[in-house]
ZAKOL-854982 format. One record per atom (N, C-alpha, C): residue number from 1; residue in three letters; chain; atom name; x, y negated, z negated. Coordinates in steps of 0.02 Angstrom, whole numbers. Example, Ala and Ser with C-alpha at 12.3 -4.5 7.8 and 13.67 -1.06 7.14 Angstrom:
<sites>
nr,rest,kette,atom,X,Y,Z
1,ALA,A,N,660,284,-390
1,ALA,A,CA,615,225,-390
1,ALA,A,C,660,165,-390
2,SER,A,N,642,112,-354
2,SER,A,CA,684,53,-357
2,SER,A,C,645,-2,-394
</sites>
This chain:
<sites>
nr,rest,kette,atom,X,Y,Z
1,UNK,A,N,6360,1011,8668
1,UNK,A,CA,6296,977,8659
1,UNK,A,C,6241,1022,8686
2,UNK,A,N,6209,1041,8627
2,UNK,A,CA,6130,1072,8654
2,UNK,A,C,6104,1028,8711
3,UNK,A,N,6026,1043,8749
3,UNK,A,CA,6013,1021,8783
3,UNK,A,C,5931,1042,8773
4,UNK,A,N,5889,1001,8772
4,UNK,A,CA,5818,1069,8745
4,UNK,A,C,5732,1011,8778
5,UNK,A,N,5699,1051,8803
5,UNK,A,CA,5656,1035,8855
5,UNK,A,C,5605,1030,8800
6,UNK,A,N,5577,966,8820
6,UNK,A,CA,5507,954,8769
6,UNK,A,C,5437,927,8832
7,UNK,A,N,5400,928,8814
7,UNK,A,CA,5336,930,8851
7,UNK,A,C,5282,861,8845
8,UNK,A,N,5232,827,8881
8,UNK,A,CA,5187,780,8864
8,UNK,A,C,5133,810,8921
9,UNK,A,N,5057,798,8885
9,UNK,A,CA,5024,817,8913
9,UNK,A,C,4984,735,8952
10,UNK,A,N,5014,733,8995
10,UNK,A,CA,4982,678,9042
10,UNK,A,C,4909,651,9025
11,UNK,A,N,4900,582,8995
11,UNK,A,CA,4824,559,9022
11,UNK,A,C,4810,518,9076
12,UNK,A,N,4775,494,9090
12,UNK,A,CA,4745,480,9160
12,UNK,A,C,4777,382,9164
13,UNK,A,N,4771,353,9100
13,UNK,A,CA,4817,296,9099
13,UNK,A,C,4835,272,9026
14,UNK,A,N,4824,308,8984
14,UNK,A,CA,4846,288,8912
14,UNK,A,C,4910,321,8879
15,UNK,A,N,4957,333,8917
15,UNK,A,CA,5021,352,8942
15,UNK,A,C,5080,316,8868
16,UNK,A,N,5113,295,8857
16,UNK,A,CA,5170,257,8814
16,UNK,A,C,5195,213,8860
17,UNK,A,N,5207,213,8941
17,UNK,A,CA,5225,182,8992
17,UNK,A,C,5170,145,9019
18,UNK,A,N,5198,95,9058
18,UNK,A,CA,5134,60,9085
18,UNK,A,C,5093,81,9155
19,UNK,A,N,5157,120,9206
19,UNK,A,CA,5137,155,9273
19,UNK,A,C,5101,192,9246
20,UNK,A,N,5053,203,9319
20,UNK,A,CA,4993,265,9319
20,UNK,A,C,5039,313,9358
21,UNK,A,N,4990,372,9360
21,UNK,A,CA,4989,429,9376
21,UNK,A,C,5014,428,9455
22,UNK,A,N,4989,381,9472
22,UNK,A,CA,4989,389,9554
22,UNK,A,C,5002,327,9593
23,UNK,A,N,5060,324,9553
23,UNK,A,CA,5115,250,9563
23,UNK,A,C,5171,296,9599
24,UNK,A,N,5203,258,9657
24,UNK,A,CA,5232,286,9694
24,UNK,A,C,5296,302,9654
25,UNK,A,N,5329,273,9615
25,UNK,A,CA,5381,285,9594
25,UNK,A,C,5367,309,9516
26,UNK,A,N,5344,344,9507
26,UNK,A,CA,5302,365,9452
26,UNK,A,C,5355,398,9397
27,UNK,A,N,5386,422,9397
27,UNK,A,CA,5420,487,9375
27,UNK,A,C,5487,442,9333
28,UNK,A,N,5516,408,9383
28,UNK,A,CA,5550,350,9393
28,UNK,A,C,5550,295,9349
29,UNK,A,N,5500,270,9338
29,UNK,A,CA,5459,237,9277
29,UNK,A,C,5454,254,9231
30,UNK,A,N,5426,320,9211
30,UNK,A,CA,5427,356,9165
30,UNK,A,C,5502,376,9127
31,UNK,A,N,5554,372,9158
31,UNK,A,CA,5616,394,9152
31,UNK,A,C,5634,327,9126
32,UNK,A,N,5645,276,9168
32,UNK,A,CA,5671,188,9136
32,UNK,A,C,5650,193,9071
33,UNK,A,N,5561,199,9051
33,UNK,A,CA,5529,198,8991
33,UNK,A,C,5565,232,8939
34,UNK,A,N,5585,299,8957
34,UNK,A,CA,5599,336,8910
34,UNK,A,C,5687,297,8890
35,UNK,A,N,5730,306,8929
35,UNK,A,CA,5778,259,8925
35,UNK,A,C,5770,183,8892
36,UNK,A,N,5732,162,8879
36,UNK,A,CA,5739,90,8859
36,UNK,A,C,5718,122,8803
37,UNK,A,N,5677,182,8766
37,UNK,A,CA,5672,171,8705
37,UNK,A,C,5755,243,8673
38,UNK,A,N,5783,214,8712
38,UNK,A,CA,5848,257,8690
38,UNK,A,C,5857,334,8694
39,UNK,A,N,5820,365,8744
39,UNK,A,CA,5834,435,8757
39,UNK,A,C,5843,480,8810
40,UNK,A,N,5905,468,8801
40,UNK,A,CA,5943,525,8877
40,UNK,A,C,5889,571,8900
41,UNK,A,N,5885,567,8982
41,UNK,A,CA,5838,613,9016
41,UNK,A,C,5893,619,9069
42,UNK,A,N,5925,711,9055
42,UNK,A,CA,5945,733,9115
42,UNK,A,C,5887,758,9171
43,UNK,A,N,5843,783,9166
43,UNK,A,CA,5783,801,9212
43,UNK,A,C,5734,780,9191
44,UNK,A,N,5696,760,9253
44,UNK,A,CA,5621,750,9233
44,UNK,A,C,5579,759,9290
45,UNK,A,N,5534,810,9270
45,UNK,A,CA,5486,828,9323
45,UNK,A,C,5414,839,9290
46,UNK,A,N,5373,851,9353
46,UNK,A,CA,5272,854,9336
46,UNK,A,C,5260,903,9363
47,UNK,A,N,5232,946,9331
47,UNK,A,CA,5190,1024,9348
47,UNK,A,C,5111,981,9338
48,UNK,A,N,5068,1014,9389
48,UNK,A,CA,5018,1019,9388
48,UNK,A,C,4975,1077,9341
49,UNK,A,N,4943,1074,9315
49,UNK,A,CA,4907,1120,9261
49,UNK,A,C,4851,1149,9276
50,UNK,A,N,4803,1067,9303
50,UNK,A,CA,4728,1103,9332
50,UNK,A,C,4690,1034,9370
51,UNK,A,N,4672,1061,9401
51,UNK,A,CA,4641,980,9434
51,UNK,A,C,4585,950,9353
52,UNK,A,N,4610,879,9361
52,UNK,A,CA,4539,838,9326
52,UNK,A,C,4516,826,9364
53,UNK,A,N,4468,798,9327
53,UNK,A,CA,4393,741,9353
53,UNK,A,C,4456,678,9379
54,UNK,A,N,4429,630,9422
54,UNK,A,CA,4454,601,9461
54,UNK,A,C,4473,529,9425
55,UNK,A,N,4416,514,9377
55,UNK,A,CA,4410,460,9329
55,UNK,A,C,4358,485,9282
56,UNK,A,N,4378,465,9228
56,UNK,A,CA,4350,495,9165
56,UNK,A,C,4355,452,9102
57,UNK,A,N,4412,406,9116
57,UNK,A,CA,4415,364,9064
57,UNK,A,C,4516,373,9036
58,UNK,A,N,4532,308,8999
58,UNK,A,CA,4607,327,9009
58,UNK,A,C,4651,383,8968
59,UNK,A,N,4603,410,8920
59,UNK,A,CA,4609,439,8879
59,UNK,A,C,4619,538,8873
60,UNK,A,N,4558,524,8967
60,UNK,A,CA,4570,605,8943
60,UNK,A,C,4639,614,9018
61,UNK,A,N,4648,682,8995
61,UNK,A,CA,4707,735,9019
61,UNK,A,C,4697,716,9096
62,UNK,A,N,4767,718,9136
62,UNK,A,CA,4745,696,9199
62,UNK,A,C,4765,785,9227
63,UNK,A,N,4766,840,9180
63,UNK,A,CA,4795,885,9219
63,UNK,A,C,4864,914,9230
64,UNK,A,N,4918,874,9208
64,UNK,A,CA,4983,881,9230
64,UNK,A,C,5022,854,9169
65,UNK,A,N,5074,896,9149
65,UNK,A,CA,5106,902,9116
65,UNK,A,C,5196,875,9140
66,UNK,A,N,5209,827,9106
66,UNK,A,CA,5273,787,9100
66,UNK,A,C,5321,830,9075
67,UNK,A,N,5395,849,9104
67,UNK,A,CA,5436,891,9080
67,UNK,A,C,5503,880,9053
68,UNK,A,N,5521,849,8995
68,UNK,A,CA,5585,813,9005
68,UNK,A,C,5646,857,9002
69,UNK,A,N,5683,855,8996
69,UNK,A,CA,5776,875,8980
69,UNK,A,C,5828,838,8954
70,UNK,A,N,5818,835,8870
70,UNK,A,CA,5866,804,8847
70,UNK,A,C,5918,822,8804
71,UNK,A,N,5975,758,8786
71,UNK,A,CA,5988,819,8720
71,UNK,A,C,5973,838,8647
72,UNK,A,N,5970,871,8618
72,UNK,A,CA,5933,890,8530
72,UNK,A,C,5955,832,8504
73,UNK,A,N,6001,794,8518
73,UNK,A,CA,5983,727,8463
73,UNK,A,C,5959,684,8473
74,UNK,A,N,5910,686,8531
74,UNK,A,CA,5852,629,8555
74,UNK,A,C,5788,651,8547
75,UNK,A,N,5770,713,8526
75,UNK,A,CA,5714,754,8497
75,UNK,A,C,5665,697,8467
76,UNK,A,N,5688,679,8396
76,UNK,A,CA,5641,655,8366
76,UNK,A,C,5623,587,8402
77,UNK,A,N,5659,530,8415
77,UNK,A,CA,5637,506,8486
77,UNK,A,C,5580,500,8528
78,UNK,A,N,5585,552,8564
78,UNK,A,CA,5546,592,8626
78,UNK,A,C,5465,605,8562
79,UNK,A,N,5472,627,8520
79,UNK,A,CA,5422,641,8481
79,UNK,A,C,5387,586,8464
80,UNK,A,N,5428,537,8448
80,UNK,A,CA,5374,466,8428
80,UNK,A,C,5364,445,8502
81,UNK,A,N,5352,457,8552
81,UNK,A,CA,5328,411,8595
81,UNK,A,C,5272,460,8624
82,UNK,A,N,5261,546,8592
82,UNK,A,CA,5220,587,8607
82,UNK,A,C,5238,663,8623
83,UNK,A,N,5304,672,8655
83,UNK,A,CA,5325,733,8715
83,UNK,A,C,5335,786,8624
84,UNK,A,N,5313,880,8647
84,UNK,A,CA,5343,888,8607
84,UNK,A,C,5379,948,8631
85,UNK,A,N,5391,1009,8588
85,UNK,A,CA,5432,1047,8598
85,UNK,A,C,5364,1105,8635
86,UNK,A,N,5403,1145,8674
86,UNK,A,CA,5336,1189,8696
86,UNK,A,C,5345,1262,8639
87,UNK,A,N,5279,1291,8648
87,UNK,A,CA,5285,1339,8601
87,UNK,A,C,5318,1407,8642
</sites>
């Protein structure tokens, strides 16, 4: 079984999940989410990119980039809820 890392570029709360950014169990949430819509996450981690604006509205970029680890047959998946492949 392949295994292949796809990417989401974080907004500030207009997310596919309902946790924010800076919910203590954040990552965590994000992981259940992705699991309830049926897609294996062996890793999941957040790189920081660049600081945002603090509030801006829910829409724009909070800065940080979502990193998943799954396997190639949860691809398309991961794609409808936003994450994609990096270039």
């Amino acid at each position: 079984m392949v295994n292949v890392l796809l990417t989401l570029n974080e907004t500030q709360c207009a997310n596919p999940w309902d946790a924010l950014p800076s919910s203590d169990n954040y990552l965590t949430e994000v992981k259940n989410y992705l699991e309830a819509q049926d897609i294996t996450v062996y890793i999941i981690t957040v790189e920081r990119l660049y600081n945002a604006p603090i509030y801006g509205g829910c829409s724009i970029l909070s800065g940080r980039r979502i990193k998943i680890k799954i396997p190639e047959s949860d691809i398309k998946k991961a794609e409808s809820v936003g994450f994609v492949q990096p270039e």
